[in-house]
C-alpha positions in Angstrom: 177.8 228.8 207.8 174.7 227.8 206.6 174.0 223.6 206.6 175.0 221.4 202.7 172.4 221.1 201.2 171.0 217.5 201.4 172.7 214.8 199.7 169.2 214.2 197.3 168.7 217.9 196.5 169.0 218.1 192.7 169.2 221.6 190.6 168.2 221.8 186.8 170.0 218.8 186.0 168.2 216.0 188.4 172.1 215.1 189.6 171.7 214.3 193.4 174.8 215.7 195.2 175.6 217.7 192.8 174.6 221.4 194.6 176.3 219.5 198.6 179.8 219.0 196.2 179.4 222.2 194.5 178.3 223.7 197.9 181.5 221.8 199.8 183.7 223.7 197.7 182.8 227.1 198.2 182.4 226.1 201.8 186.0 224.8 201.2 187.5 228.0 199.6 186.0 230.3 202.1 188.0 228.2 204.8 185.7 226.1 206.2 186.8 222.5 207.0 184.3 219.9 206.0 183.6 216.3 206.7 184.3 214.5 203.1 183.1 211.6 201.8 186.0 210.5 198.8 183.8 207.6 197.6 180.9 209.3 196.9 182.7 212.5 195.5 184.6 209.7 193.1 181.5 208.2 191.7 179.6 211.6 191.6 182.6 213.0 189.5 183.7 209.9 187.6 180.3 209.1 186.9 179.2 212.5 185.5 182.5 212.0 183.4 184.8 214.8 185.5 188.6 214.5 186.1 189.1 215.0 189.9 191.8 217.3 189.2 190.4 219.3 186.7 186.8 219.8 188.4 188.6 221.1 191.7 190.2 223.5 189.7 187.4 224.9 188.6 185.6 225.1 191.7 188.0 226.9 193.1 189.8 229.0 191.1 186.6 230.2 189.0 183.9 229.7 191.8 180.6 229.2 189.9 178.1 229.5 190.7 175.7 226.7 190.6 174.1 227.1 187.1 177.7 228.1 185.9 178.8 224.7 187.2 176.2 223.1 185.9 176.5 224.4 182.1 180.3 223.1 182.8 179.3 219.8 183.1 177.3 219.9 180.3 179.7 220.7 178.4 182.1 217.9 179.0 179.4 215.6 178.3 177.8 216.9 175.1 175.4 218.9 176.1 173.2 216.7 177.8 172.8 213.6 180.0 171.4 210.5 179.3 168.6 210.3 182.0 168.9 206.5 182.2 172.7 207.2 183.2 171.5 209.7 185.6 169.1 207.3 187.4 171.6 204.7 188.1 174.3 207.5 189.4 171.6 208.8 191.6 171.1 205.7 193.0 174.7 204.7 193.4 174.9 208.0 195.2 172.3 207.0 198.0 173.7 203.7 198.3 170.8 201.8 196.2 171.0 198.9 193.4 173.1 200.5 190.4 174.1 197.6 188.5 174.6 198.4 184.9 172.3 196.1 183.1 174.6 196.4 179.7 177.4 195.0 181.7 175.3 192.3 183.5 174.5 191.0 180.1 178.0 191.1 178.5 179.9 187.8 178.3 183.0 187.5 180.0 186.0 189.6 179.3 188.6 187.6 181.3 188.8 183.6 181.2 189.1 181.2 184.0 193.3 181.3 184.0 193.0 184.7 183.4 191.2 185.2 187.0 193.7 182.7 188.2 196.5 184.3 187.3 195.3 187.2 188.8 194.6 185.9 192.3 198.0 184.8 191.5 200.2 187.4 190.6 197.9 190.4 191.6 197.7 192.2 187.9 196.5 190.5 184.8 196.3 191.7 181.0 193.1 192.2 179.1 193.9 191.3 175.7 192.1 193.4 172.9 190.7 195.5 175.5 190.2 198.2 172.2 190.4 197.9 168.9 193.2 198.7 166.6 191.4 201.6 165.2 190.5 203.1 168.5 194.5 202.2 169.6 195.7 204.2 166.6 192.9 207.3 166.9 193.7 207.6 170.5 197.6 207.5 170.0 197.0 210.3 167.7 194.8 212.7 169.9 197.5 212.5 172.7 200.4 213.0 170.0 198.5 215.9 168.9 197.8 217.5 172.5 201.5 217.8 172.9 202.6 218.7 169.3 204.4 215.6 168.9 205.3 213.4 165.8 206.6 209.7 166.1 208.0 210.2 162.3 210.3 213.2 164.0 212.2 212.5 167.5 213.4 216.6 167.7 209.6 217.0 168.9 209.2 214.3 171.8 211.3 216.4 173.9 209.7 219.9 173.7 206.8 219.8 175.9 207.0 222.4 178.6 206.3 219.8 181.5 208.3 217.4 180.3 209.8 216.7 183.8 206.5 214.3 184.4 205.1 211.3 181.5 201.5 212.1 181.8 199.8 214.2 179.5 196.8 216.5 180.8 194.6 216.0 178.1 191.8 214.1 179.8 188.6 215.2 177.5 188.3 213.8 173.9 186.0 211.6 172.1 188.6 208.9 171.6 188.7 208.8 175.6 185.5 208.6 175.8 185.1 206.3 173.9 187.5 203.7 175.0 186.1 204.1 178.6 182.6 203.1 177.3 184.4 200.1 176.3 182.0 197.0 177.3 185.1 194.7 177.3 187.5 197.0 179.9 183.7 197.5 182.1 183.0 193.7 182.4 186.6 192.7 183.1 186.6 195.3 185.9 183.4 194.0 187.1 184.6 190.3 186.9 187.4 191.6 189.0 185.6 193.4 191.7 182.8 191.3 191.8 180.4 194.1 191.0 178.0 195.1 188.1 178.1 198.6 189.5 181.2 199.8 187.8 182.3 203.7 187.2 185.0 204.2 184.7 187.6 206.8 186.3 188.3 209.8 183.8 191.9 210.2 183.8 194.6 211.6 181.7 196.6 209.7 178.9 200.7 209.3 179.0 203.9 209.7 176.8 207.2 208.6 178.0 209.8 209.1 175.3 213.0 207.1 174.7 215.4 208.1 177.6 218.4 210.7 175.9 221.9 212.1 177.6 219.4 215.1 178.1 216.0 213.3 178.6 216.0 211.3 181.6 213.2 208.8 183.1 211.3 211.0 185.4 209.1 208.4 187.0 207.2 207.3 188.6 209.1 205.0 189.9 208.0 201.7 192.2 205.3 203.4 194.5 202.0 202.7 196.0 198.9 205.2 195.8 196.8 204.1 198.8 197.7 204.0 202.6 199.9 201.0 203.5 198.1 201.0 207.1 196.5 197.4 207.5 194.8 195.8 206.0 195.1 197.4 203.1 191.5 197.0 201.2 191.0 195.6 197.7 191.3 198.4 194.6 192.2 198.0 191.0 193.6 200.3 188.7 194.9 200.1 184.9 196.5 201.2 182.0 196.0 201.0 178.5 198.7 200.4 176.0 197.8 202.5 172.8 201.0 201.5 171.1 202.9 198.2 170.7 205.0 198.3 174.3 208.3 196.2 174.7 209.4 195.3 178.1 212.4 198.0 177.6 210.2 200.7 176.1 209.2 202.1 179.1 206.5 199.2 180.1 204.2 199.0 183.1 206.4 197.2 185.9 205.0 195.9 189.5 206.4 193.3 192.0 204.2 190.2 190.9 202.3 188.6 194.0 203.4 191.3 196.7 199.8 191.4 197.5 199.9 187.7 199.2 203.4 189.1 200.7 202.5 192.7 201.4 201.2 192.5 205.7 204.3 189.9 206.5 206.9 192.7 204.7 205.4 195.4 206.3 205.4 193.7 209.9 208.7 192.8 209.1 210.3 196.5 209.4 211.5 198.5 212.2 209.0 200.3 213.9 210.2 203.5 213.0 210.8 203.0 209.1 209.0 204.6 206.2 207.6 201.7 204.0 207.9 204.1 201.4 211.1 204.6 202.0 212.5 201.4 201.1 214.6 200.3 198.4 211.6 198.6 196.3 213.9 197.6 193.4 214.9 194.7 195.6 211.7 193.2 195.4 212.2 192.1 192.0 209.6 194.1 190.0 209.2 192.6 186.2 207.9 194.8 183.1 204.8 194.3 181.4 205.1 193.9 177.7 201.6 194.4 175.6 199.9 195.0 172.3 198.3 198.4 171.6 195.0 198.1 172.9 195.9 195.7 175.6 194.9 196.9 179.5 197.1 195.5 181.9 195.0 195.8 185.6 196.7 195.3 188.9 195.4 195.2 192.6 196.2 198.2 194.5 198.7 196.5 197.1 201.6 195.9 194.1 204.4 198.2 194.1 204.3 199.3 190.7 205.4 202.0 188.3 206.6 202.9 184.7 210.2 202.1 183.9 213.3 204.1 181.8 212.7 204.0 178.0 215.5 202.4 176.2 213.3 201.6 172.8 213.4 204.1 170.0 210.1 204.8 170.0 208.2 206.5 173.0 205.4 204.9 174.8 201.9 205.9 174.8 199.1 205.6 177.3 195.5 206.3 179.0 195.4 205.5 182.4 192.3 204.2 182.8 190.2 201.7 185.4 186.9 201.7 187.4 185.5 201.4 190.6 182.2 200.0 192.4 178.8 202.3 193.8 180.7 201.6 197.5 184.1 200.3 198.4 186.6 200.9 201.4 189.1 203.1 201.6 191.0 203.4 204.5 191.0 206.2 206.5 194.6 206.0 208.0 197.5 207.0 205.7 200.9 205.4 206.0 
């Protein structure tokens, strides 16, 4: 097969990387196995606003070509891009300077105790991470992807992949919106030390109150990153977009596993499955929030949603960011 193109060869759009990625997936889909780089596909995607899932899709199922792909993204982002946002991917992409200057300037989102508590406990809440408005709109928009009304219960159980909480929608203005959020963009940054922060496009979530018919699919107390040590520093989030009792289904994760995490993992047989375990014995607690709250948590806490036994279902977007550069280990346990 011909070589990628270089990672700085741009098409119509001025996007380095974009024709390599769009080029790796054909290469992909005709069977060739490819060297990959996941952090630089994440910010390439996440800062062109792409879902992962939904751009692989594509790419493979419809196969584009290049100016196809190219009016795609255009079209999840308006119609155009900003070319000041398209200067600082392309230098994220190449591994130069691409500190947002809007977040540099932005006072702090999260307080002294609030940083403590997080080196603490391993997950802090961002309080007012939205506005009520934006809470309320973005509620709605999800509701209304799934035909769903919280004045009528008969339709919280009717969606036909109701054996999973998330909901696919991933592209709508509300989203957007509350990913441009300068207060969720400086708290991450506070937290990763880093003024270089891409806000992941993900999907929003709905987890109705649990029924003789309905029960809690999970997930469950997991872990999305290799447990091989040492495991590296990530964050990740979700946004409460309704008021969320600790019994309606919250956020739970095992508070302070990540100062405990290496000694618990040394500490079990050779042969066993960390994944395996019974993590309920860890004593995980749920996270209770305002709508418009984001509650973040490091990447080395078992963590999860929980059974709703509220009357009223929960409702999310899953939603965090991530650095130019960070470390992902290359070993999966």
């Amino acid at each position: 097969m011909p070589p990628l193109p270089e990672v700085t060869e741009t098409t119509s759009l001025g996007v380095f990387f974009l024709k390599c990625y769009w080029a790796q997936a054909h290469a992909l889909r005709a069977g060739a196995l490819l060297p990959s780089d996941p952090v630089r596909e994440k910010t390439f995607l996440h800062g062109l606003g792409l879902g992962i899932g939904e751009t692989a899709q594509f790419l493979m199922h419809a196969s584009p070509s290049i100016e196809e792909f190219e009016q795609w993204i255009l079209a999840r982002n308006g119609g155009s891009l900003e070319p000041a946002h398209v200067a600082r991917l392309n230098a994220a992409l190449i591994g130069q300077d691409a500190s947002d200057p809007e977040i540099e300037s932005a006072p702090d989102a999260l307080s002294a105790e609030d940083l403590s508590h997080w080196e603490d406990q391993g997950y802090v809440v961002l309080r007012h991470a939205i506005t009520p408005e934006a809470s309320c709109a973005t509620a709605q928009a999800i509701l209304n992807s799934i035909n769903a009304d919280l004045r009528d219960p008969a339709t919280w159980y009717q969606r036909r992949d109701d054996a999973t909480i998330w909901v696919s929608l991933v592209h709508h203005s509300t989203l957007h919106t509350n990913r441009r959020s300068l207060r969720i963009r400086k708290a991450l940054a506070q937290l990763w030390r880093r003024n270089d922060i891409w806000i992941t496009v993900d999907r929003g979530g709905f987890n109705p109150p649990q029924t003789e018919r309905w029960r809690f699919p999970g997930p469950h107390l997991h872990w999305d990153v290799s447990l091989a040590p040492p495991v590296p520093f990530g964050v990740q989030g979700i946004l409460y977009l309704t008021d969320t009792a600790a019994h309606q289904g919250a956020f739970r994760c095992v508070s302070g596993f990540h100062r405990k995490l290496n000694h618990w993992l040394s500490a079990l047989p050779f042969d066993a499955n960390p994944r395996d375990q019974n993590l309920e014995t860890l004593g995980p607690v749920a996270i209770a929030g305002r709508a418009g709250d984001l509650v973040l948590w490091r990447e080395e806490l078992p963590h999860g949603a929980s059974p709703n036994l509220a009357s009223l279902p929960r409702i999310v977007q899953y939603i965090t960011g991530h650095p130019s550069q960070w470390e992902i280990n290359p070993v999966w346990r």
